[in-house]
C-alpha positions, -999 to 999 in steps of 0.1 A, spaced: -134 406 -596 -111 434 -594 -76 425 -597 -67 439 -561 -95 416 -548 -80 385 -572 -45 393 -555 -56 392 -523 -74 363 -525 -45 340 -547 -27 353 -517 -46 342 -486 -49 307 -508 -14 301 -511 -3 312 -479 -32 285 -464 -14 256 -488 17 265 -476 9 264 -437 -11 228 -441 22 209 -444 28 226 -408 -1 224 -397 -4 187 -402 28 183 -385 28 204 -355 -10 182 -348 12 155 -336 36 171 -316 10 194 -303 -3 161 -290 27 148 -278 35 180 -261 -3 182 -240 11 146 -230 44 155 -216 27 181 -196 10 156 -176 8 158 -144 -4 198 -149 -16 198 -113 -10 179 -83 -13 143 -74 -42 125 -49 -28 101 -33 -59 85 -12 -49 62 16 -75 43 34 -61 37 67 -60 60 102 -28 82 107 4 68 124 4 33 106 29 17 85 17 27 56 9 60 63 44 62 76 58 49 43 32 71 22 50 97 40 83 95 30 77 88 -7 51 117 -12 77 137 -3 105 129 -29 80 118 -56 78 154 -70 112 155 -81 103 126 -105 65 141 -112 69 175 -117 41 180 -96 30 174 -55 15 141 -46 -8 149 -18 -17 124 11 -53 120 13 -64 100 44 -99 79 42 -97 50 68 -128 32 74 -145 0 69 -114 -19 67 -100 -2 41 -132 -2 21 -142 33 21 -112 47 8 -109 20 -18 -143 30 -30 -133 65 -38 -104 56 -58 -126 31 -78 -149 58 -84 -124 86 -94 -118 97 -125 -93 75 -141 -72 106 -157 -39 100 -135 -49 128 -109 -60 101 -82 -42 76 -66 -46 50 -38 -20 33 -16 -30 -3 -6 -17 -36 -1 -26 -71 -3 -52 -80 15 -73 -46 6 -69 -60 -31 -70 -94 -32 -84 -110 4 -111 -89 9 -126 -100 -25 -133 -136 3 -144 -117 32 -167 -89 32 -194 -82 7 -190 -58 -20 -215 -48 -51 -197 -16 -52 -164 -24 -65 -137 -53 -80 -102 -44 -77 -92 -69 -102 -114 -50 -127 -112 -14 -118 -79 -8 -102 -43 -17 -120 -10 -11 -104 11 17 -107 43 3 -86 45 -22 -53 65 4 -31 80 -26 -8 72 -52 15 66 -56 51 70 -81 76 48 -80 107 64 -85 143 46 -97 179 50 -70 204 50 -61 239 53 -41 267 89 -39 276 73 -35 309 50 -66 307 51 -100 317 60 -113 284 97 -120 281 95 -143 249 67 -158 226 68 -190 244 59 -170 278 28 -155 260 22 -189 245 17 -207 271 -2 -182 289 -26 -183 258 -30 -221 267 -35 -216 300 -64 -191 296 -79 -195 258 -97 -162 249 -88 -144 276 -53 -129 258 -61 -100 243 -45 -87 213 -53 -51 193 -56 -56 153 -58 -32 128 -95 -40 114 -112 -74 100 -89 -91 78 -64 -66 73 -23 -62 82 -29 -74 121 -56 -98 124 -50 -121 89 -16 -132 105 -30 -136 140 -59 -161 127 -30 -179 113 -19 -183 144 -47 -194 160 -56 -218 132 -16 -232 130 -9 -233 167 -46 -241 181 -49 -207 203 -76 -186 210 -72 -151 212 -98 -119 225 -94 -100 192 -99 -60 198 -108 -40 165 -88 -5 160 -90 16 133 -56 9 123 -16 1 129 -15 31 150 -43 33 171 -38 -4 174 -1 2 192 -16 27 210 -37 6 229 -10 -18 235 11 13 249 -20 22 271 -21 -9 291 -57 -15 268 -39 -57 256 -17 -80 262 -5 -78 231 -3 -68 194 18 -65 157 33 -39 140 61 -33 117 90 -19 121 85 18 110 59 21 139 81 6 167 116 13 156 120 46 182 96 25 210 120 -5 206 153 13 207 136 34 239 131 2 257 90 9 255 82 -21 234 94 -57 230 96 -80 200 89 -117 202 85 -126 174 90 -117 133 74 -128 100 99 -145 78 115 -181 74 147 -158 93 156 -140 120 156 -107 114 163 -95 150 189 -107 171 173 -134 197 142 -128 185 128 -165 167 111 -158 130 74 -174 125 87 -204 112 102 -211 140 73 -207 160 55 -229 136 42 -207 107 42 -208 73 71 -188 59 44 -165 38 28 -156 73 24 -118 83 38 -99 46 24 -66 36 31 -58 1 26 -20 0 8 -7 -35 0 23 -55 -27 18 -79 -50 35 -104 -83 32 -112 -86 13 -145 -91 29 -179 -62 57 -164 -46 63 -201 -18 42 -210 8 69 -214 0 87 -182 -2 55 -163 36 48 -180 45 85 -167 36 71 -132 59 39 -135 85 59 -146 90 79 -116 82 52 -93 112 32 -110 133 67 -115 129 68 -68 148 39 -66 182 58 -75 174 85 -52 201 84 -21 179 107 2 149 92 -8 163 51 3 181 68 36 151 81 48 132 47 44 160 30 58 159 56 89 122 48 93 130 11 95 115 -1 55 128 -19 32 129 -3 -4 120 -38 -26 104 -22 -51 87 -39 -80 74 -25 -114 35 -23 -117 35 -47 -150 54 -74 -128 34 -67 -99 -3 -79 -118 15 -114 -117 18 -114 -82 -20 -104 -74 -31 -138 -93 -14 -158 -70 -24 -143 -39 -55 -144 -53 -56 -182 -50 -40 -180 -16 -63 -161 4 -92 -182 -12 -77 -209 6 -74 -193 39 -106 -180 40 -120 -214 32 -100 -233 57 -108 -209 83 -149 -209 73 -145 -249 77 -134 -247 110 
């Protein structure tokens, strides 16, 4: 070997020693720095109910702070169908990378394991929650322009004509109708149950003369209450939470009667990191001023709860709605 050759090659050798040190070093923070990146792109946020619910409402106003926090757009991706079912199943079936999203609540995840047949999908096993964005409580409504002055006006009218009192729900089994069978079941009333594809379509048949009746919470009758459109009878809760308006218990319910807990979850297997990324900004909203006046303007609470706290929560309601479903099958 020439000793030009023998240079250049003692050279190359000792440059490469010298760079493995970095080398070995920058693999980790390369790592770590492909990590921070996420999200790179933006956010789906599926959501399997009809346009002008509560939750779509709520899904709303988050979406559009959440970026701040992200880095990134979360972008509202509207499924309804099948109770909640169809949209469910695409989340399940997404790629568990971060990217896809799906805004739920309680009885999506853990009653409908009890009442509709499903090979396709277990929440408990392939979704896991992100952060429970609040809590709702349902009200009875009315036409302001009705005959219904108070709940014990419609009540008796139920007793006087059972199943002839018809009341618009939001699917089988979901935000509308679970609290309404509890009715039935608690006070001994029958009801005619009409199926809408959601809280909005549901309020929009009360609002068209369609019912006698229906539920909603407050973000979708806030502007129709204060317009003198609707009227509230009645709201879920051990309290009152409007003035001269009785809570359920008072009307004979359970104090647990008629919540929504509103959820974001991923599908399981999302990495640990990126799913810790998600928590983050959820808990990082909370401070945000604009973000809790605008929620308080559409009329929702902001009783947040971490997505680790939150899987102890879904085991009990779990072994709730069990119950129901079997009390209600043994009638």
């Amino acid at each position: 070997m020439s000793p030009s050759l023998l240079l250049t090659t003692v050279v190359r050798r000792s440059a490469a020693l010298i760079a493995l040190p970095w080398l070995l070093f920058a693999g980790p923070m390369a790592q770590q720095a492909a990590l921070a990146q996420f999200p790179e792109k933006p956010i789906t946020l599926i959501t399997p109910f009809a346009a002008g619910g509560s939750s779509d409402l709520t899904a709303r106003v988050f979406t559009s702070f959440i970026s701040k926090y992200l880095g990134r757009p979360m972008l509202i991706k509207l499924v309804p169908g099948q109770a909640g079912q169809k949209g469910t199943l695409e989340a399940t079936k997404a790629a568990p990378d971060g990217y896809t999203l799906v805004f739920i609540d309680n009885y999506r995840d853990q009653l409908h394991q009890y009442t509709f047949r499903n090979d396709y999908y277990d929440t408990n096993e392939d979704l896991v929650t992100v952060a429970r964005v609040n809590y709702g409580q349902i009200a009875i409504i009315v036409r302001a322009d009705g005959p219904y002055e108070t709940w014990a006006q419609l009540e008796a009218d139920a007793r006087a004509r059972p199943g002839q009192i018809r009341m618009s729900h939001s699917g089988l089994w979901a935000a509308l109708f679970v609290p309404a069978r509890r009715i039935m079941q608690n006070l001994e009333l029958r009801f005619r149950m009409v199926p809408y594809r959601g809280g909005g379509p549901a309020k929009a048949a009360l609002m068209a003369g369609d019912v006698d009746f229906s539920m909603a919470f407050p973000a979708t009758v806030a502007v129709d209450v204060e317009a003198g459109k609707v009227r509230i009878l009645a709201t879920a809760g051990p309290e009152r939470t409007v003035e001269g308006v009785p809570s359920f218990v008072e009307i004979g319910l359970s104090p647990n009667t008629g919540y929504i807990h509103r959820i974001v979850m991923a599908p399981s297997g999302v990495p640990e990191d990126r799913l810790m990324r998600l928590r983050r900004a959820f808990a990082a909203l909370q401070s945000d001023e604009a973000y809790l006046a605008a929620m308080r303007r559409l009329g929702e609470n902001t009783e947040y709860m971490d997505g680790v706290d939150y899987e102890a929560v879904r085991i009990e309601q779990s072994r709730e709605y069990g119950e129901l479903v079997r009390a209600i099958a043994g009638q």
